[in-house]
N, CA, C and O atoms as CSV, one atom per row, in Angstrom:
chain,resi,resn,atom,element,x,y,z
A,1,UNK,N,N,-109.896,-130.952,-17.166
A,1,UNK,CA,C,-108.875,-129.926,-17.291
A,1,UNK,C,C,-109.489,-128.578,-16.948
A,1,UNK,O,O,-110.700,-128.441,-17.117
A,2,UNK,N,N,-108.659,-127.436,-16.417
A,2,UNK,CA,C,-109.100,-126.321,-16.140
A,2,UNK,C,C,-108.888,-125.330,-17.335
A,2,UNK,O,O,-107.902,-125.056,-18.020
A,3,UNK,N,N,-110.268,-124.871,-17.326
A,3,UNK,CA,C,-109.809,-124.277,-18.672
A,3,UNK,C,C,-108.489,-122.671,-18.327
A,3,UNK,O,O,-107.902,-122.118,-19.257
A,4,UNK,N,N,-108.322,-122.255,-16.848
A,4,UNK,CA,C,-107.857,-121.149,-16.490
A,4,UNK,C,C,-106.039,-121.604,-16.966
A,4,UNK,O,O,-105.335,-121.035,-17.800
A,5,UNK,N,N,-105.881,-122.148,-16.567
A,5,UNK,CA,C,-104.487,-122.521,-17.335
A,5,UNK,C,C,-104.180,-122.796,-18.780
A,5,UNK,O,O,-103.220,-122.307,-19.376
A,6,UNK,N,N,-105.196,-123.734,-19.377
A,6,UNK,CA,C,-105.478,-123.852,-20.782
A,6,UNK,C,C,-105.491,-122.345,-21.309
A,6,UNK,O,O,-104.635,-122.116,-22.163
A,7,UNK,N,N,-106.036,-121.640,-21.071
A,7,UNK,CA,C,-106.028,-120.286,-21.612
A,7,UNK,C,C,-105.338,-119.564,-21.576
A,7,UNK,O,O,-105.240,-118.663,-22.408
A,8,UNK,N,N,-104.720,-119.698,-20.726
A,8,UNK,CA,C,-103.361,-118.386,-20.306
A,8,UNK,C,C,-101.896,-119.198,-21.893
A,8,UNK,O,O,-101.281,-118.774,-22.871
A,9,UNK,N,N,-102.137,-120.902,-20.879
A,9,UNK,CA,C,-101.046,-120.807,-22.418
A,9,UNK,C,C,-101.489,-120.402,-23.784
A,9,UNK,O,O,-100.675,-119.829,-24.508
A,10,UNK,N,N,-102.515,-120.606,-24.143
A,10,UNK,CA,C,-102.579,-120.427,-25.336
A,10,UNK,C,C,-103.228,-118.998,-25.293
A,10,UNK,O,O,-104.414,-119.002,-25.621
A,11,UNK,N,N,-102.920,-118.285,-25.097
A,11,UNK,CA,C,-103.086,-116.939,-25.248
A,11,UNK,C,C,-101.396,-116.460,-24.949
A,11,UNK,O,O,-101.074,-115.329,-25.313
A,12,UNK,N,N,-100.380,-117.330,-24.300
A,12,UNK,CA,C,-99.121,-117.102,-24.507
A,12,UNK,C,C,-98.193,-117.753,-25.285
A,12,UNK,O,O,-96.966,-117.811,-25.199
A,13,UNK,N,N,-99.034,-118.268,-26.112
A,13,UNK,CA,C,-98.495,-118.858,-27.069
A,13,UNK,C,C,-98.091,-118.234,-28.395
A,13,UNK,O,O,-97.605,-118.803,-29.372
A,14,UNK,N,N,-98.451,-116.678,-28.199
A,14,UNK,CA,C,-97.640,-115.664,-29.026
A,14,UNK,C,C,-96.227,-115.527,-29.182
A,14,UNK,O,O,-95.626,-115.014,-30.126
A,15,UNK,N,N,-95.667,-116.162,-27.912
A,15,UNK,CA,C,-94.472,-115.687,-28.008
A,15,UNK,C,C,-93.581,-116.884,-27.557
A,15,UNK,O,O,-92.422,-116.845,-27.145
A,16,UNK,N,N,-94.061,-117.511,-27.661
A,16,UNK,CA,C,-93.268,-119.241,-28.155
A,16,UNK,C,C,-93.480,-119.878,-29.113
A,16,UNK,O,O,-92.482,-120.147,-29.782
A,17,UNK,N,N,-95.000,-120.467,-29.672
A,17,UNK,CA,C,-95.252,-121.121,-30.938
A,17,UNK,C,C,-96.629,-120.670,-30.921
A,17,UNK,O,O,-97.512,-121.194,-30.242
A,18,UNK,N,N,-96.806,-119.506,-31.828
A,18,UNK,CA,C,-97.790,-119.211,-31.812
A,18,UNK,C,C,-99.088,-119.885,-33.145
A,18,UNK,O,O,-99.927,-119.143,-33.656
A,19,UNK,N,N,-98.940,-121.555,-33.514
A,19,UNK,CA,C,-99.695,-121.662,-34.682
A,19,UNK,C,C,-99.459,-122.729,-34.009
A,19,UNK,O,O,-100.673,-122.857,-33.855
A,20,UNK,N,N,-98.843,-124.036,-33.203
A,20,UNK,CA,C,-98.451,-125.153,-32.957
A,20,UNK,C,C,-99.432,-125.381,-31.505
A,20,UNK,O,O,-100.331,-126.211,-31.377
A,21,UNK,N,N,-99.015,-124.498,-30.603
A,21,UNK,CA,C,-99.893,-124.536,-29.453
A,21,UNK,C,C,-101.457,-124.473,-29.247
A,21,UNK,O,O,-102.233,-125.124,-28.548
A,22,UNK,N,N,-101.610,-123.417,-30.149
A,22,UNK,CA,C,-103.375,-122.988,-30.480
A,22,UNK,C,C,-103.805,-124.364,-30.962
A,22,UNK,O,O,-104.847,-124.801,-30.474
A,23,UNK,N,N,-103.118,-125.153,-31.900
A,23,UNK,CA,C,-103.752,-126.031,-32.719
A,23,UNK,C,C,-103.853,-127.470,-31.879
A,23,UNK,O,O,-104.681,-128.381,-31.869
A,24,UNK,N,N,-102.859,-127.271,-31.327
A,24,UNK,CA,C,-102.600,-128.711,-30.464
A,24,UNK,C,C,-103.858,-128.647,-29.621
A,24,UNK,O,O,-104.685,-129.544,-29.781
A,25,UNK,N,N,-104.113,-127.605,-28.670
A,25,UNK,CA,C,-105.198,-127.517,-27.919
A,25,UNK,C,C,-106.853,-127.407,-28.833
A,25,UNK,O,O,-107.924,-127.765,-28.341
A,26,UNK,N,N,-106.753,-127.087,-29.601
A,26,UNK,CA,C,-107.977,-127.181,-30.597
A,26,UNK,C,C,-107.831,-128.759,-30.724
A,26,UNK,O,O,-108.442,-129.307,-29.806
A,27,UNK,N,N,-107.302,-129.521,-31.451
A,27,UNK,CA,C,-107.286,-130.712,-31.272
A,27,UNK,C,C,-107.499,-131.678,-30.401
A,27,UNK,O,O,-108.387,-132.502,-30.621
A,28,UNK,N,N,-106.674,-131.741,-29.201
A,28,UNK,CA,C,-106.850,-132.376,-28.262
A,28,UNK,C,C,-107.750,-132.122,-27.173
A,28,UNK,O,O,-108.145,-133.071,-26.495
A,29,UNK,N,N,-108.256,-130.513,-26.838
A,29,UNK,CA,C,-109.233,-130.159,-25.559
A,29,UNK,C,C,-110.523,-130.830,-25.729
A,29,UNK,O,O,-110.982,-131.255,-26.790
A,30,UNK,N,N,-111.137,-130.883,-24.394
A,30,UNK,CA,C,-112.158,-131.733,-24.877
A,30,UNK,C,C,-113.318,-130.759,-24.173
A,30,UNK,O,O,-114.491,-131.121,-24.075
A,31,UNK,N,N,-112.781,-129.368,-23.659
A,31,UNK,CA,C,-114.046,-128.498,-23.577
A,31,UNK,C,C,-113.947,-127.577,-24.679
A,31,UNK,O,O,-112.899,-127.311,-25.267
A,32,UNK,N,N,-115.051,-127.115,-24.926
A,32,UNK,CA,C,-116.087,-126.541,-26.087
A,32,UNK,C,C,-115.135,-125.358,-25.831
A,32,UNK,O,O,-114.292,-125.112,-26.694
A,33,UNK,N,N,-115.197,-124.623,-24.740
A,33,UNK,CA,C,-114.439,-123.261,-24.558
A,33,UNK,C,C,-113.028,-122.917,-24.656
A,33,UNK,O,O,-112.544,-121.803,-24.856
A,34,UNK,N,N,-112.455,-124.001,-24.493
A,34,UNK,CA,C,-111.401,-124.146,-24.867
A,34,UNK,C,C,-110.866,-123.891,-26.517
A,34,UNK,O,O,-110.186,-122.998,-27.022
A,35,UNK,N,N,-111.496,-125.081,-27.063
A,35,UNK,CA,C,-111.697,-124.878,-28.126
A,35,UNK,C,C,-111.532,-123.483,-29.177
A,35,UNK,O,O,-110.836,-123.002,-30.071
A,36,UNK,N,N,-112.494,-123.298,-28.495
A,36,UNK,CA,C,-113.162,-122.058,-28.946
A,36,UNK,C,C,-111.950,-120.965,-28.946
A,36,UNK,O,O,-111.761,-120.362,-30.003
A,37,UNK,N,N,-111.209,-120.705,-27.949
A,37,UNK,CA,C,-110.376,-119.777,-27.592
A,37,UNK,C,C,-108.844,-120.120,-28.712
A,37,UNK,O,O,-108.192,-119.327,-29.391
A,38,UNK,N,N,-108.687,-121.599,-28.515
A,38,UNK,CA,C,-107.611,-121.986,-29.216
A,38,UNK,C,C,-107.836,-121.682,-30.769
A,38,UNK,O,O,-106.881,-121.170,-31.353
A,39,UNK,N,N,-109.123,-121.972,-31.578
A,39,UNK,CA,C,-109.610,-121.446,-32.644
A,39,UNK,C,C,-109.032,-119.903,-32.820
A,39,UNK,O,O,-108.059,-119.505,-33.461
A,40,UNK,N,N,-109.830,-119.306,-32.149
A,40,UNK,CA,C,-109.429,-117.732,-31.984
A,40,UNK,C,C,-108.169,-117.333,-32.263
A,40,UNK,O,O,-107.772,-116.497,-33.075
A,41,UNK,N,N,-107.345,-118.301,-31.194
A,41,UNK,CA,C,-105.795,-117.355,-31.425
A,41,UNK,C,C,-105.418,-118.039,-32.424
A,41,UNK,O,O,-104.399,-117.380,-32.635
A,42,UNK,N,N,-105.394,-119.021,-33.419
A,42,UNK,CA,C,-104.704,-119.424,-34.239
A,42,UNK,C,C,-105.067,-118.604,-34.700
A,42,UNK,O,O,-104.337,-117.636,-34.915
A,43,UNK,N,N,-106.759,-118.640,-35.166
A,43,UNK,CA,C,-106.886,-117.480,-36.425
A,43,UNK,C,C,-106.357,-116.002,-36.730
A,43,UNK,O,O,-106.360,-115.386,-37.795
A,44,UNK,N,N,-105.796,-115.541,-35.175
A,44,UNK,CA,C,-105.889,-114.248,-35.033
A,44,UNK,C,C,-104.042,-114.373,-35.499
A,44,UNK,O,O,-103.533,-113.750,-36.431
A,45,UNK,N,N,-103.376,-115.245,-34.657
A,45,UNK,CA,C,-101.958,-115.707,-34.635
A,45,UNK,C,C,-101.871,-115.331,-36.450
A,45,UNK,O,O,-101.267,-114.417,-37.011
A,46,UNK,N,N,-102.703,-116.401,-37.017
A,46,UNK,CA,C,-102.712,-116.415,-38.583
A,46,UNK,C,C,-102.691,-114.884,-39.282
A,46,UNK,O,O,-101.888,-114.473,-40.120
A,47,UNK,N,N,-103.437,-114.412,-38.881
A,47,UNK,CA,C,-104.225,-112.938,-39.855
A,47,UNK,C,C,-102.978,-111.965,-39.040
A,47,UNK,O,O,-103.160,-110.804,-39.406
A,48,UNK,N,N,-101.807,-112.042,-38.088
A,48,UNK,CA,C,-101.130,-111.386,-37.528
A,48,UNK,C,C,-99.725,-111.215,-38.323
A,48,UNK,O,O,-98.935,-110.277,-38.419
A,49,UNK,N,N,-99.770,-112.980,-39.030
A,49,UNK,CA,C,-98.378,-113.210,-39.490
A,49,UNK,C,C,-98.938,-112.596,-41.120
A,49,UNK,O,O,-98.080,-112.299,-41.950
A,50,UNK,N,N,-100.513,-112.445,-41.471
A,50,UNK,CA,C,-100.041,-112.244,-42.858
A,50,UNK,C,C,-100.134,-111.016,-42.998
A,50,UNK,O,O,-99.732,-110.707,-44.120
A,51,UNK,N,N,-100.548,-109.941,-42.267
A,51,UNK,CA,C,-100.785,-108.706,-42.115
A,51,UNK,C,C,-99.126,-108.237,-41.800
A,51,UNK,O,O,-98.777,-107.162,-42.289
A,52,UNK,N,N,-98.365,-108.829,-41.197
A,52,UNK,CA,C,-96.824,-108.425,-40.578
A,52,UNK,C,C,-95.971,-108.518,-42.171
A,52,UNK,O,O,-95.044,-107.806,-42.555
A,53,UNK,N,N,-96.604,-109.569,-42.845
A,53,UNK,CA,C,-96.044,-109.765,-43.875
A,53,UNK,C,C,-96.439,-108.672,-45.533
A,53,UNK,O,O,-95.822,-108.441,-46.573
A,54,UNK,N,N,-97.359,-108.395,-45.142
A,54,UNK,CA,C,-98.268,-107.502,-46.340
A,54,UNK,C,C,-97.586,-106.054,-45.817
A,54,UNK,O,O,-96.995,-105.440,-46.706
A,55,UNK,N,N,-97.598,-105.374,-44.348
A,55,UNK,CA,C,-96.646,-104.204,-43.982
A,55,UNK,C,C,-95.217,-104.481,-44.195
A,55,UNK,O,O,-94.561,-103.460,-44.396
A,56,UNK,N,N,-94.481,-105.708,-44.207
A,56,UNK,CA,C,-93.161,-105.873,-44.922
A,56,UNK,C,C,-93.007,-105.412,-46.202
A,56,UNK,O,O,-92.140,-104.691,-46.697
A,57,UNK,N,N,-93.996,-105.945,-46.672
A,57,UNK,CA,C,-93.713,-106.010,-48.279
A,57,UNK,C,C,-94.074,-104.361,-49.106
A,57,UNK,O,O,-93.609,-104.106,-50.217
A,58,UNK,N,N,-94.799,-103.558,-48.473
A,58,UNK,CA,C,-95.525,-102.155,-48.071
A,58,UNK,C,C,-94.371,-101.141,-47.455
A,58,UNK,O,O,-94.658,-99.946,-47.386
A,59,UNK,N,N,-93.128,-101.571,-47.024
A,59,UNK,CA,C,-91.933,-100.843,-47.155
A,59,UNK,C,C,-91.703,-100.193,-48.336
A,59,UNK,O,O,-91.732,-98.972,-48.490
A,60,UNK,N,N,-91.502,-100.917,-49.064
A,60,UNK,CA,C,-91.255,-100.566,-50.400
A,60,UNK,C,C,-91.880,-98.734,-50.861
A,60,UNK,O,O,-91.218,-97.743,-51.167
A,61,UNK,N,N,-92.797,-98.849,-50.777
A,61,UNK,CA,C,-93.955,-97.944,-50.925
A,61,UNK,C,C,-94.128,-96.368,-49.528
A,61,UNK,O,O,-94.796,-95.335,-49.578
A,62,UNK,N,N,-93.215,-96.895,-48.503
A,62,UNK,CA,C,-92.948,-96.138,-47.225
A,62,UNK,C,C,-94.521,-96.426,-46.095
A,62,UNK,O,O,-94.511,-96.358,-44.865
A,63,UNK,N,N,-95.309,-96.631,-46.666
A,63,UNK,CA,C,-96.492,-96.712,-45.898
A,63,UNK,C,C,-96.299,-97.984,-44.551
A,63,UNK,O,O,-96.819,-98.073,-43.438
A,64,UNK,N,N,-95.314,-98.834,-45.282
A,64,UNK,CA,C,-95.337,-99.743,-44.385
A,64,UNK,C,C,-94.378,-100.021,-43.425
A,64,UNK,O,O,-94.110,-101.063,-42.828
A,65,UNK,N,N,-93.596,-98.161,-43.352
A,65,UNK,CA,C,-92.587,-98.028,-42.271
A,65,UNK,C,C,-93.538,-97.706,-40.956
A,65,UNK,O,O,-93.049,-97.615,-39.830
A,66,UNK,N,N,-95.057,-97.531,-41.242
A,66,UNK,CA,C,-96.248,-96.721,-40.107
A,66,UNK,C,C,-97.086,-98.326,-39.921
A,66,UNK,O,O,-97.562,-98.614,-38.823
A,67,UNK,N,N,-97.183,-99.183,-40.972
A,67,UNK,CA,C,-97.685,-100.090,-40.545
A,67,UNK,C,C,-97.450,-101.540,-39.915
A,67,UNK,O,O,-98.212,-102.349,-39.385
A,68,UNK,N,N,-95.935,-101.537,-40.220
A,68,UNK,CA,C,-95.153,-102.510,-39.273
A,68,UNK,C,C,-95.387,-102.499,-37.958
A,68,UNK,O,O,-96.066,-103.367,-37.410
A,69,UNK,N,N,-94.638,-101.140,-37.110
A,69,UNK,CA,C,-94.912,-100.847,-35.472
A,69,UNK,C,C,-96.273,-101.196,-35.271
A,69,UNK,O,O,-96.481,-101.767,-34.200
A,70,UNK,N,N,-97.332,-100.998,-36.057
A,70,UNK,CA,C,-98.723,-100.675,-35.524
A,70,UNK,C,C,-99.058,-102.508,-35.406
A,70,UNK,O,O,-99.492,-102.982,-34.356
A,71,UNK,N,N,-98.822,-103.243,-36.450
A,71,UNK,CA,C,-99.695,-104.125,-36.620
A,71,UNK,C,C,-98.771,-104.978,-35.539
A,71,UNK,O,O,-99.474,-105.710,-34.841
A,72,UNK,N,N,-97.277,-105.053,-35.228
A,72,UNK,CA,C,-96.637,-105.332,-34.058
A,72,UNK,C,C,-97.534,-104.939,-33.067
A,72,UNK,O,O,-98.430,-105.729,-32.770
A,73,UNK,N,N,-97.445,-103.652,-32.388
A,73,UNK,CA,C,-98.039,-103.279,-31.488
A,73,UNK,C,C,-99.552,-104.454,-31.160
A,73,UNK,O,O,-99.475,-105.304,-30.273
A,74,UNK,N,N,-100.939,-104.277,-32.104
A,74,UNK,CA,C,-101.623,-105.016,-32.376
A,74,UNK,C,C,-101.314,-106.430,-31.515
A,74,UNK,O,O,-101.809,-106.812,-30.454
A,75,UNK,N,N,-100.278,-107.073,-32.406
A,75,UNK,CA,C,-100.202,-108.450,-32.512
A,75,UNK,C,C,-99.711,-108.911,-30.848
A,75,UNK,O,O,-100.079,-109.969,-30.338
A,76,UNK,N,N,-98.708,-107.770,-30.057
A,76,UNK,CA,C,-98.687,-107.860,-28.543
A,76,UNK,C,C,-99.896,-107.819,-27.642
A,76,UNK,O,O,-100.308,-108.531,-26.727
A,77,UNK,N,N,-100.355,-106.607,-28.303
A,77,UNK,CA,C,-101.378,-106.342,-27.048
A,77,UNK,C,C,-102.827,-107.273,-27.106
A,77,UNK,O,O,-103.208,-107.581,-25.977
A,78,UNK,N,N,-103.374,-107.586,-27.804
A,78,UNK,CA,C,-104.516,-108.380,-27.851
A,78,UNK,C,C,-103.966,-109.744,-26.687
A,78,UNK,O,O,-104.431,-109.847,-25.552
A,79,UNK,N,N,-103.039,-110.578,-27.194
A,79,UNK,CA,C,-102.762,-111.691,-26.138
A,79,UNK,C,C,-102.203,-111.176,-25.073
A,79,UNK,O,O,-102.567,-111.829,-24.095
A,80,UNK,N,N,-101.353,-110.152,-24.725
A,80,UNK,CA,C,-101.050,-109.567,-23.477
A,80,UNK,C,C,-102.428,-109.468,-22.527
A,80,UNK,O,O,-102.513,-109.884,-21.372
A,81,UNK,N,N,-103.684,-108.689,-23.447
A,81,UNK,CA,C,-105.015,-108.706,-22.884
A,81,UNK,C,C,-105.713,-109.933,-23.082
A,81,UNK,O,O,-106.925,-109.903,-22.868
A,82,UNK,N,N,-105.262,-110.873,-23.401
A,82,UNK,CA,C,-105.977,-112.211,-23.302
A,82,UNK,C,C,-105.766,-113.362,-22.066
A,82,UNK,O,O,-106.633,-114.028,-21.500
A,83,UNK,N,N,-104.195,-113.348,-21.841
A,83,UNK,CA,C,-103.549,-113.650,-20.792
A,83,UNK,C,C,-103.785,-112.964,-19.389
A,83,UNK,O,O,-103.580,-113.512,-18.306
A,84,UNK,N,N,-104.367,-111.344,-19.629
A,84,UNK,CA,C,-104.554,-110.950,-18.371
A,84,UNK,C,C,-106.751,-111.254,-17.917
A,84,UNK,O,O,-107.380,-111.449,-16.877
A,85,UNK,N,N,-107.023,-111.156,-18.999
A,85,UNK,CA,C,-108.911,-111.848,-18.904
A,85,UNK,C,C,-108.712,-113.481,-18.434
A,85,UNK,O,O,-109.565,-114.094,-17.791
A,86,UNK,N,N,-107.674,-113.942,-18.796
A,86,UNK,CA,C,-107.898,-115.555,-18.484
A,86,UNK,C,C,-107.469,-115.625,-16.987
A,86,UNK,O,O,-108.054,-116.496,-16.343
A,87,UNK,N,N,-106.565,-114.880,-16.321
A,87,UNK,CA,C,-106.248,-114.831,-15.740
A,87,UNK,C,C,-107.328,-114.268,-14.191
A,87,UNK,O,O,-107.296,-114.820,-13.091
A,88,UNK,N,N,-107.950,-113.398,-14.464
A,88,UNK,CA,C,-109.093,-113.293,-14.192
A,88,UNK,C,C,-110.373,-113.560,-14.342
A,88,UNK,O,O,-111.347,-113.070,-13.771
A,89,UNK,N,N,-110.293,-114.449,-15.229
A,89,UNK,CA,C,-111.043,-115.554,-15.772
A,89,UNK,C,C,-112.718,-114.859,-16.141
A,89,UNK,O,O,-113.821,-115.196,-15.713
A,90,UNK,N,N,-112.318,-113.793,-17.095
A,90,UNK,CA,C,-113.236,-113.119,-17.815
A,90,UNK,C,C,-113.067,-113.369,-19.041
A,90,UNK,O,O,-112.051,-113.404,-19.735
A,91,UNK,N,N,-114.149,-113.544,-19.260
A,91,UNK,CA,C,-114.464,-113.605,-20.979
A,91,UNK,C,C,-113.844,-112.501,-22.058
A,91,UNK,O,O,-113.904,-111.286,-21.867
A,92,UNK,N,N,-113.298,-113.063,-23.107
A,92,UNK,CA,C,-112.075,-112.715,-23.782
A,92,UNK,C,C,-112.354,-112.888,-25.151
A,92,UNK,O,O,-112.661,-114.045,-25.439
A,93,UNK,N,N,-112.341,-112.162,-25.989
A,93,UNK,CA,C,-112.460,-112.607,-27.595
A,93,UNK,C,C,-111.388,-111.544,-28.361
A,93,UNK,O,O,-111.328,-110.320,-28.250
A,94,UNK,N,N,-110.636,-112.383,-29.108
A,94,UNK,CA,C,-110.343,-111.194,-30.033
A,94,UNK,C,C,-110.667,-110.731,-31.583
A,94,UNK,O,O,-111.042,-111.483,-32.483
A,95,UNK,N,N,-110.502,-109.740,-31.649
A,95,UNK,CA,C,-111.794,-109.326,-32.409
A,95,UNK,C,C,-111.285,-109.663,-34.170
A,95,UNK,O,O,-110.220,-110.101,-34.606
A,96,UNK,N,N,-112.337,-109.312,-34.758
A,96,UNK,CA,C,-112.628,-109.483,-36.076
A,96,UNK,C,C,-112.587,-111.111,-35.841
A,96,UNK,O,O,-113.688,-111.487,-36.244
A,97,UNK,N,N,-111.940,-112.120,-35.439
A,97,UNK,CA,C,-111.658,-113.453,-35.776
A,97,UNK,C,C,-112.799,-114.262,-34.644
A,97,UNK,O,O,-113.045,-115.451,-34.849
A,98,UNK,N,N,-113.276,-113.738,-33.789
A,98,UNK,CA,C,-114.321,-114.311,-33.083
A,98,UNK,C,C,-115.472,-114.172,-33.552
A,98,UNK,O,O,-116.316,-114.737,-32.856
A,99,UNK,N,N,-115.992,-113.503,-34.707
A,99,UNK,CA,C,-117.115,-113.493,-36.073
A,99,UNK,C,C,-116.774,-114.800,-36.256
A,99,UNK,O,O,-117.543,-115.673,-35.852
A,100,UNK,N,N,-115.384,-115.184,-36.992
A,100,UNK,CA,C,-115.305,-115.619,-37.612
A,100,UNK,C,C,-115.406,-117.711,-37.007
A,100,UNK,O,O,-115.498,-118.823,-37.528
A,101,UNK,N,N,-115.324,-117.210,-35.924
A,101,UNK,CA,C,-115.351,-118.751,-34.802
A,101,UNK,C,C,-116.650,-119.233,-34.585
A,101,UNK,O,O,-116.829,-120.447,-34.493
A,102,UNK,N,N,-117.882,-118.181,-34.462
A,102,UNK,CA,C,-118.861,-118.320,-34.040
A,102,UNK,C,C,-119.681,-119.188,-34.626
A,102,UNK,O,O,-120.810,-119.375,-34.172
């Protein structure tokens, strides 16, 4: 399998199934890098939905009328820039959660 297609979906897998796709390919790929990447975005997919959810709940309080847009914003642009590195088939990590892969 090529990993250049493998990557693009699952780095666009933000905006179809972003916890189903990552995992399927963690499961089933049978290169290391792959892997690796599918790891990444779940984790990141993960720490996106609970952070979206912690600025929901942070309404309450008004702080989390500034941290909704932002952590949105966030949660687009990292795979927008993941999809465009795979695509050019440069090396890609997103951050804080690629510590956590290594």
């Amino acid at each position: 399998m090529n990993t250049k297609p493998a990557c693009i979906i699952i780095h666009a897998s933000t905006f179809f199934a972003p916890i189903i796709v990552p995992l399927l390919f963690m499961l089933l790929a049978q290169d290391d890098y792959v892997k690796e990447k599918a790891t990444e975005a779940l984790l990141f997919h993960v720490m996106m939905i609970i952070a979206a959810g912690i600025a929901a709940i942070l309404i309450i309080v008004l702080i989390g009328l500034v941290l909704v847009p932002i952590v949105g914003l966030i949660a687009l642009y990292y795979p927008l820039k993941g999809i465009w590195y795979a695509i050019e088939e440069r090396p890609f990590h997103y951050p804080i959660v690629h510590n956590w892969v290594r």
